[in-house]
C-alpha positions in Angstrom: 111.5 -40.1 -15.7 110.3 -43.7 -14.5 107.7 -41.7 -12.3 106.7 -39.4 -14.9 106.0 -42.4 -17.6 103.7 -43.8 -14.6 101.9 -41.1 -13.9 101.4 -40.6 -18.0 100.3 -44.8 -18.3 97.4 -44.5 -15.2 96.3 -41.3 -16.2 95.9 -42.9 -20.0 94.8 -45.9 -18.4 92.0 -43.8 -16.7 90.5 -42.2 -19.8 90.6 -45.1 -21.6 88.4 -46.4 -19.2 86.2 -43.7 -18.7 85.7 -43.5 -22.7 84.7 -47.6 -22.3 82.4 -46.8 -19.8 81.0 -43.9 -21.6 80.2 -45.8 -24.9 78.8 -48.9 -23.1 76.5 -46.2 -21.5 75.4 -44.5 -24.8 75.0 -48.3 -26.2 72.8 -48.8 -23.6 70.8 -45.7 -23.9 70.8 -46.4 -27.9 69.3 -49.6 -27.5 66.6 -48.7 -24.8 65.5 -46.1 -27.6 65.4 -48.9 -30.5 63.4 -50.9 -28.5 60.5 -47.8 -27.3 60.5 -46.8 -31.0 59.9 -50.3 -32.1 57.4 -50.7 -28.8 55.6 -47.8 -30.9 55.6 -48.5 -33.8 54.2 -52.3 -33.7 51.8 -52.2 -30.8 50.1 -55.1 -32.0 53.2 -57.4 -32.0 53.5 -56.4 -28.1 50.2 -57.1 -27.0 49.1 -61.1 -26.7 45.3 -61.8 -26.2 44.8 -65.2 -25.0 41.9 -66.7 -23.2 38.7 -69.1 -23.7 34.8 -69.5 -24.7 32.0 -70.9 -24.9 28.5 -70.8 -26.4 26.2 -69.0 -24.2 23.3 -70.7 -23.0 20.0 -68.1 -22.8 21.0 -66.0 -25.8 23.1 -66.2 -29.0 26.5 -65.5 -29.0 29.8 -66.3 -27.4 31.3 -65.5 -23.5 34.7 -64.4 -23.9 37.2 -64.6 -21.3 40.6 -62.6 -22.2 43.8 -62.0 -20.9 45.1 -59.4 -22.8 49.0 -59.2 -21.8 51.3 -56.1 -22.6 54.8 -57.9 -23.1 56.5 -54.5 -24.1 59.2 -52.8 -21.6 58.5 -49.4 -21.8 55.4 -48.4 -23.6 52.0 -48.0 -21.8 48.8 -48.9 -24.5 44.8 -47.9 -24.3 42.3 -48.5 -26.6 42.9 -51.6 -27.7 40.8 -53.3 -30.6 41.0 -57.2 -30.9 39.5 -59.2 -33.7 37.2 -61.9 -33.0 37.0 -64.1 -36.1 34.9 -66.9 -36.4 35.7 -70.4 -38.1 34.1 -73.0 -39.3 35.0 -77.6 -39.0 37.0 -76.8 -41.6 38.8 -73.8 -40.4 36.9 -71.5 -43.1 36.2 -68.0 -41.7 33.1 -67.4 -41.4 32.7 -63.7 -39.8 35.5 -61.3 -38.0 34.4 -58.8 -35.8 35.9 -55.5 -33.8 35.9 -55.4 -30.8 37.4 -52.2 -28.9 38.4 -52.2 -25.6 38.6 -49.4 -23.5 41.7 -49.3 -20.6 45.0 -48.8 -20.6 47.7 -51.2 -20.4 51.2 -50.5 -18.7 53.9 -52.7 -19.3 54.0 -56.1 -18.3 50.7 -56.2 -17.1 47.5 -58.8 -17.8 44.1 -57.6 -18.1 41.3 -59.7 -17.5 38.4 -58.9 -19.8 35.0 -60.7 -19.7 33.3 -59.8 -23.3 29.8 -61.2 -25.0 29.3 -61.3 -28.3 26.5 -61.9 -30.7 28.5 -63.5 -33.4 28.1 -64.0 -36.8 27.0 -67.4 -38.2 26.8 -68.8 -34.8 25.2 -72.1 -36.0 28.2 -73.2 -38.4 30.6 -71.8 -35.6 33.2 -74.5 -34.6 36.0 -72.3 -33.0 37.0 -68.6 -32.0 40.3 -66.9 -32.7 41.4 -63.5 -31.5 44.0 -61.2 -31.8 45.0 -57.5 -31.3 45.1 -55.3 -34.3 45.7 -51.8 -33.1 46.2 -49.8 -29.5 47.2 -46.5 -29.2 49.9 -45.0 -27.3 49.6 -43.2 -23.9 52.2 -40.2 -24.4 
């Protein structure tokens, strides 16, 4: 009988930890799917553009220098379109541009992009701000 109530306690024992493993796998999996969904749905919350200028010399306009950084796990992005916008001393906008760019981004990789731009009212033009606004997804 003592043998028998053993065998019945490591065999429930067993399952129960088997159906603990299970769930923490299907949590796992559950979450990994929250997070590609939300990935696709907000690209631009995934995507940071960071970088520098400065007035170019010979012509009008601005020399960009991004780094355009996918921080997403999973999802892959092309196409990307970032929004220059232009400000004046007083932080007024002045002018926002598109500006689309054309490669694909895996993730948790860093693109360097070197851009010109013609600008808008370049003479009142204190400072340049930039962010993504759209990507698509590569399925």
């Amino acid at each position: 009988m003592k043998k028998f109530l053993l065998i019945m306690f490591l065999t429930s024992l067993s399952f129960s930890c088997i159906d603990k493993e299970t769930q923490r796998k299907n949590d796992e999996a559950a979450q990994i799917q929250f997070e590609i969904e939300s990935e696709q749905k907000f690209p631009s919350s995934n995507i940071d553009a960071k970088g520098s200028y400065r007035k170019r010399i010979l012509h009008s306009g601005y020399e960009i220098n991004f780094e355009i950084i996918n921080k997403a796990k999973f999802t892959t992005y092309k196409d990307l379109v970032i929004q220059l916008s232009y400000y004046s001393k007083t932080k007024t906008l002045l002018h926002t541009e598109n500006m689309k760019i054309y490669e694909i981004l895996k993730p948790n990789q860093v693109l360097k992009i070197e851009k010109n731009t013609k600008g808008g009212n370049i003479e009142n033009t204190k400072t340049l701000g930039w962010r993504c606004i759209s990507a698509l997804i590569v399925e």
